[in-house]
C-alpha positions in Angstrom: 35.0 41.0 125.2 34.7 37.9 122.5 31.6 38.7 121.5 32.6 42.7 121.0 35.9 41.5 119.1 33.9 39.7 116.7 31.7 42.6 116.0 34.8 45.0 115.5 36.0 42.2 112.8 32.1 42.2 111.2 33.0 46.8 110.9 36.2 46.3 109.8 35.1 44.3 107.0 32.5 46.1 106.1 34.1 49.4 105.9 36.6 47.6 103.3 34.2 46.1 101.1 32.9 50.1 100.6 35.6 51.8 99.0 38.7 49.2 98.4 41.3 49.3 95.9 41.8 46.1 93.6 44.7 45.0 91.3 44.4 44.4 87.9 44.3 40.8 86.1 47.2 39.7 85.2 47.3 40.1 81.9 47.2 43.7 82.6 50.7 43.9 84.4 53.9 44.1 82.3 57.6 45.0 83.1 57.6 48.8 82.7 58.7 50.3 79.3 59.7 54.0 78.3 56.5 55.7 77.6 55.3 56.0 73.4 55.4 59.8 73.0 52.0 60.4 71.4 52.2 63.0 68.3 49.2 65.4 67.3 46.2 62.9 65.2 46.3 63.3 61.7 45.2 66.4 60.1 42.8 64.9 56.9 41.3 66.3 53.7 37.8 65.3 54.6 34.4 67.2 55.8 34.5 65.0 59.1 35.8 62.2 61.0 36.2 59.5 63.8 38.3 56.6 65.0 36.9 54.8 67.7 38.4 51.0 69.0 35.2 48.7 68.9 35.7 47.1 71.6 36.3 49.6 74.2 34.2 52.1 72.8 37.5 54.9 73.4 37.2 57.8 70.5 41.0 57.9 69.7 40.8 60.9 67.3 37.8 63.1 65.8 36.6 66.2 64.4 33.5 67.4 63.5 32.6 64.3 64.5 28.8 64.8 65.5 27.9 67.3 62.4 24.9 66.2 60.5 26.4 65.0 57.4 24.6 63.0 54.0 25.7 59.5 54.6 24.9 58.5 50.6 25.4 54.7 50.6 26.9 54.6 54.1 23.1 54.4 55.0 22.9 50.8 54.0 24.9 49.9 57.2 21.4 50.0 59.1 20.1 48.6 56.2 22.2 45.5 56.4 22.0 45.3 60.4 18.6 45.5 60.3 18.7 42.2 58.3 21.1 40.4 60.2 19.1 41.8 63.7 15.9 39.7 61.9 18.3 36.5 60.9 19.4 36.8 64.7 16.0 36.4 66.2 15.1 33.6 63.5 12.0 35.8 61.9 13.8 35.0 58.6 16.0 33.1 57.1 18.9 33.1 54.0 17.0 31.0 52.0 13.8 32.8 52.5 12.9 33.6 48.8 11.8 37.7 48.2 9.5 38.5 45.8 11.9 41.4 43.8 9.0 44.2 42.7 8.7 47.3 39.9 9.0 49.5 42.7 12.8 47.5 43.9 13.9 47.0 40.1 13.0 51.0 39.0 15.1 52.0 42.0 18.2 54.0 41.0 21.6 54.4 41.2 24.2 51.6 42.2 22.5 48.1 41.4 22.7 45.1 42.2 20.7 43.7 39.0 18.0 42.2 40.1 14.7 41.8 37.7 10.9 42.1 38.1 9.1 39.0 39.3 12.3 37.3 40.5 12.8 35.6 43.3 16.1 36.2 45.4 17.3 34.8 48.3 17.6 36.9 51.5 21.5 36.1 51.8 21.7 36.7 48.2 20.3 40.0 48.7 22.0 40.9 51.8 25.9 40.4 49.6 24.2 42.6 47.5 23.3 45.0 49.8 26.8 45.3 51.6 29.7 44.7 48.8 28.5 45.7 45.6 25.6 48.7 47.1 22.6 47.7 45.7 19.6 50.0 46.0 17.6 47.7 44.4 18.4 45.0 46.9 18.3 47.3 49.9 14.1 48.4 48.6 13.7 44.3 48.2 14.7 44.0 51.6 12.9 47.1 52.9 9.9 45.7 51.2 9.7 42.4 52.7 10.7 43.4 56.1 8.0 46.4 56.2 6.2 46.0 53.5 7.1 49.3 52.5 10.4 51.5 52.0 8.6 54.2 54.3 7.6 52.1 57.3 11.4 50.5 57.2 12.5 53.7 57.2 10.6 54.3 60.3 12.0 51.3 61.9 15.8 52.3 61.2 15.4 55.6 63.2 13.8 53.6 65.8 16.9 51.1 66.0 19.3 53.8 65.5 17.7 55.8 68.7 18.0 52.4 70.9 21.7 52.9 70.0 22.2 56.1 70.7 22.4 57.5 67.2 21.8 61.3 68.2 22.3 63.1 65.4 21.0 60.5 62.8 17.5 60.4 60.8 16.6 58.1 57.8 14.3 58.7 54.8 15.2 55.7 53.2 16.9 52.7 52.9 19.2 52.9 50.2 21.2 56.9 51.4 20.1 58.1 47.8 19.3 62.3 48.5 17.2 63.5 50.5 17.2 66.7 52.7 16.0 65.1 55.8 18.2 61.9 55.3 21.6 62.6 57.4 23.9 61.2 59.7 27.2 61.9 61.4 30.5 60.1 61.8 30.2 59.3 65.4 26.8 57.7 65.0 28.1 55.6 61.8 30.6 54.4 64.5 28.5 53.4 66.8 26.1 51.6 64.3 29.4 49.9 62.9 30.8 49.1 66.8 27.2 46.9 67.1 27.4 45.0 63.7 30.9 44.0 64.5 29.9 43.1 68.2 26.1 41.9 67.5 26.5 40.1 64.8 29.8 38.7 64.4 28.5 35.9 62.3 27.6 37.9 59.4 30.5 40.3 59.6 32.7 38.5 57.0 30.3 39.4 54.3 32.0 42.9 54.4 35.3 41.9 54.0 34.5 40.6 50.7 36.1 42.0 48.0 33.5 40.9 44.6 30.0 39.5 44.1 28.4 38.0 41.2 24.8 37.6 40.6 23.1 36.9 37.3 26.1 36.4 35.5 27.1 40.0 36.4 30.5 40.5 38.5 31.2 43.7 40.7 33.9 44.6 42.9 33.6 46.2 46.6 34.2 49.7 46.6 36.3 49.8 49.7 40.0 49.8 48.0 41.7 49.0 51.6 40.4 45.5 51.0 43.3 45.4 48.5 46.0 46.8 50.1 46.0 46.3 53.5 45.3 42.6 55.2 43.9 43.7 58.6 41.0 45.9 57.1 38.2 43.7 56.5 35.4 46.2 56.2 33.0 47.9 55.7 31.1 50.4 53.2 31.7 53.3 50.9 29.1 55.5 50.0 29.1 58.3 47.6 27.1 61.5 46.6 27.7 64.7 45.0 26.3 66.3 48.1 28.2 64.0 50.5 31.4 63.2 49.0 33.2 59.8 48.9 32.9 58.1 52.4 34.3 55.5 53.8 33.4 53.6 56.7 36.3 51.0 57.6 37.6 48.5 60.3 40.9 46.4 60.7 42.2 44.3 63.6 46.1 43.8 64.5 46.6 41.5 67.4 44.0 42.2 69.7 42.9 45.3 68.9 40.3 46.2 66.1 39.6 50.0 65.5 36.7 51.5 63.2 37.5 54.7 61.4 34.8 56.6 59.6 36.0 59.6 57.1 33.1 61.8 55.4 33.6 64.1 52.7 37.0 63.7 51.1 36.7 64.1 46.9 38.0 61.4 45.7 37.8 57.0 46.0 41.7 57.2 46.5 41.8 60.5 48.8 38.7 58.4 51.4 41.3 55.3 51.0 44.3 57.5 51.7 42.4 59.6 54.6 41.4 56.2 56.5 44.6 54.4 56.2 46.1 57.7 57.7 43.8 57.7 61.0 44.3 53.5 61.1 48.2 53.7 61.2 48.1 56.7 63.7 45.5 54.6 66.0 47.5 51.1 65.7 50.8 52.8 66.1 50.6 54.8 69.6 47.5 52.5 71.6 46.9 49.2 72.5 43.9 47.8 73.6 43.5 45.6 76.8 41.0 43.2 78.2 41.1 43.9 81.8 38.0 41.5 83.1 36.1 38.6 81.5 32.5 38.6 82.0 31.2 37.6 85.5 34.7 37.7 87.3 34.0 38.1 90.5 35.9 41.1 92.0 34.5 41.3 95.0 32.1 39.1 97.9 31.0 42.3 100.0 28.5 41.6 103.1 24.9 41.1 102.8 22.4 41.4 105.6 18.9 39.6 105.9 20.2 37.4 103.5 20.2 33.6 103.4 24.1 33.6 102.8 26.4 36.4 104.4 28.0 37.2 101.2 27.1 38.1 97.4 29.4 37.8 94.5 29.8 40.9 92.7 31.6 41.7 89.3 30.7 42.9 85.7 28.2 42.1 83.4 30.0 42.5 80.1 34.1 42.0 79.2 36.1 44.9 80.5 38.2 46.6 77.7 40.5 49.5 78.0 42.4 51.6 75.3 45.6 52.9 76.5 48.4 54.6 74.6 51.4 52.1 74.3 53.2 50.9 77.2 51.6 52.6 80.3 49.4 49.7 81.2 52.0 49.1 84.3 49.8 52.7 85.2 46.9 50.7 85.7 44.6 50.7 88.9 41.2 50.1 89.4 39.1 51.4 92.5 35.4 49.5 93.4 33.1 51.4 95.4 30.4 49.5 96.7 26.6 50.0 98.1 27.4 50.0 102.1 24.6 48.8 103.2 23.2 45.5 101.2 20.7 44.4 101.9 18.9 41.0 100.9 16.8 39.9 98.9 19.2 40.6 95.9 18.6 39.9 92.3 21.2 38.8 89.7 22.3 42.0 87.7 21.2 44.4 90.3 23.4 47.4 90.5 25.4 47.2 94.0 28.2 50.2 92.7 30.9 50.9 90.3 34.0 50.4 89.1 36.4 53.0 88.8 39.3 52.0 86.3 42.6 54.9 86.6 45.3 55.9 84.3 47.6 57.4 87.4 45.6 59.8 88.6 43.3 59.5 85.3 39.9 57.9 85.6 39.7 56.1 82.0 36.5 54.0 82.2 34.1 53.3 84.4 31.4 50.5 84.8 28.7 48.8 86.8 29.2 46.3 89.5 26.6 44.1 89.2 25.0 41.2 91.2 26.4 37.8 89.9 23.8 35.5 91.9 20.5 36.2 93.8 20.5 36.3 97.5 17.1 35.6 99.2 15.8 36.3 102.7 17.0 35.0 105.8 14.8 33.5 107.9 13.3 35.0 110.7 16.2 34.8 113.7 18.9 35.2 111.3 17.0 38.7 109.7 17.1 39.2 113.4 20.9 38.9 114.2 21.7 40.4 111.5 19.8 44.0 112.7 22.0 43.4 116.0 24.7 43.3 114.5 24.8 45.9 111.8 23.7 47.9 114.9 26.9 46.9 116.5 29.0 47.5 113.5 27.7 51.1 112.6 28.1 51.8 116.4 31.9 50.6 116.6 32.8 52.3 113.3 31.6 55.6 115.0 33.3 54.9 117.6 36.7 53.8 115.5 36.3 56.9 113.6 
């Protein structure tokens, strides 16, 4: 009778660590609060447009959000990460002198001034890429990263299908006109979500409002660097086929939202448009962190293994975007693998985790390994066959 008790206690737990309910971190629970009644979003004088929080990923408002649209100087977003992607993995530097050619210097449009023969610094050239637009700088930088403006070009539509850029394809690096060279506001997002997450060490270059280079000062485009202290980002663009744009991001608290507005006819009315979609987005949500990275939510069974249990939990911070005071609303469901079974590698996939809104799923994401389990030796792969046999027969039994 011992021996079949203990089993009963080995299927009891089992069956739990399958589908079990968990609470929230603590940071998540809050004295109730009357419920922010959330108005229609914003209505705006533009072609197209998005607001998405960066860290969550949550699209708060949009529409016409994944039209193909000509990006103008928007483009140089890719152009920029793909030159801080580079300074990430060390193949260049910003002192790395460029050799500044005809081809760079003859390019028109917004400039950055930049003559024939020089030699300019990459960091140089990358301020002059992102505050004051330069073309010039952005074919410098095309140049000595591909050796070509074509071939670069090649690599941004590469990069911007490994992030999911669907409806996005680049002739150039620069967004001058071209009738294959488009984008939407949904992929600008996303390209704007990585530079902020990515490469947080070169984001303050955007939030800077002048640059001066050869004795030549020029201000950033983006007016909201002016007037409003929580924007510090991120690129306008403009075209007489595209319109003024205005790609944008500003952080209150803890939350930081990205707002992209295409097609508005005016510098002031793609200022005006994005300030609208910011205040609506900061005023009725709030973003939470739920779970850190690695947290361990849960230590279900393993069998075969050389340890009985594996820590599971999530690869990657857990944020959620909520409108204002309904977080006490917050549940979150895992449903784990039933049967593990060892050897287990770290980041292995062992189920999900289901994150509700009352009855609302809001987000869901992969429970992964958070430590390797290896085989058992031979008697203990043994007793561990008996007694999964034992369990799956006394949870048929208790069923």
């Amino acid at each position: 009778m011992t021996i079949f008790n203990a089993f009963r206690r080995t299927a009891r737990l089992c069956l739990i660590a399958t589908v079990t309910a968990v609470v929230l971190p603590a940071t998540a629970q809050v004295i109730p609060q009357p419920q922010t009644i959330i108005p229609a979003a914003p209505q705006l004088a533009a072609s197209s447009w998005i607001l998405m929080d960066a860290d969550s990923g949550r699209i708060l408002v949009e529409h016409n959000a994944d039209e193909r649209l000509p990006p103008a100087s928007i483009t140089k977003l890719m152009t920029a990460y793909m030159v801080e992607r580079e300074l990430d993995r060390g193949t260049i530097n910003m002192s790395d002198m460029v050799n500044i050619s005809e081809n760079a210097w003859r390019t028109g449009g917004s400039k950055m001034f930049i003559e024939v023969g020089d030699q300019v610094s990459v960091e140089d050239l990358l301020h002059g890429i992102v505050i004051v637009s330069g073309n010039d700088a952005s074919v410098a930088m095309a140049e000595h990263l591909a050796g070509g403006e074509a071939p670069f070009a090649d690599l941004m539509n590469q990069h911007a299908d490994r992030l999911g850029m669907r409806n996005t394809h680049f002739e150039n690096a620069t967004g001058l006109p071209h009738d294959n060279h488009y984008s939407s506001a949904h992929d600008l997002a996303l390209l704007t979500q990585h530079i902020i997450n990515d490469y947080p060490e070169h984001y303050q270059i955007y939030s800077q409002r002048s640059f001066s280079y050869g004795g030549i000062d020029q201000p950033n485009r983006n007016r909201l660097l002016w007037r409003d202290p929580t924007v510090d980002g991120l690129k306008t663009g403009w075209t007489n086929d595209a319109g003024y744009c205005l790609v944008s991001s500003a952080k209150r608290d803890d939350m930081r939202l990205i707002s992209v507005v295409m097609g508005t006819n005016s510098e002031e009315a793609r200022a005006q448009e994005t300030q609208k979609l910011l205040s609506y987005g900061f005023r009725f949500y709030e973003t939470m962190k739920l779970y850190e990275r690695g947290a361990v939510l849960a230590t279900p069974r393993v069998w075969g293994g050389d340890i009985n249990e594996l820590r599971v939990g999530v690869d990657g911070e857990v944020f959620m975007t909520l409108p204002r005071n309904r977080n006490e609303e917050l549940r979150a469901r895992l449903n784990l693998d039933e049967d593990l079974q060892a050897p287990v590698a770290v980041g292995d996939n062992v189920g999900t985790l289901e994150v509700y809104l009352g009855e609302e799923m809001v987000g869901e994401r992969q429970l992964s390994a958070l430590e390797s389990v290896e085989e058992g030796g031979f008697f203990k792969r043994m007793f561990d066959q008996v007694q999964r046999f034992f369990s799956g027969l006394i949870s048929r039994f208790t069923d």
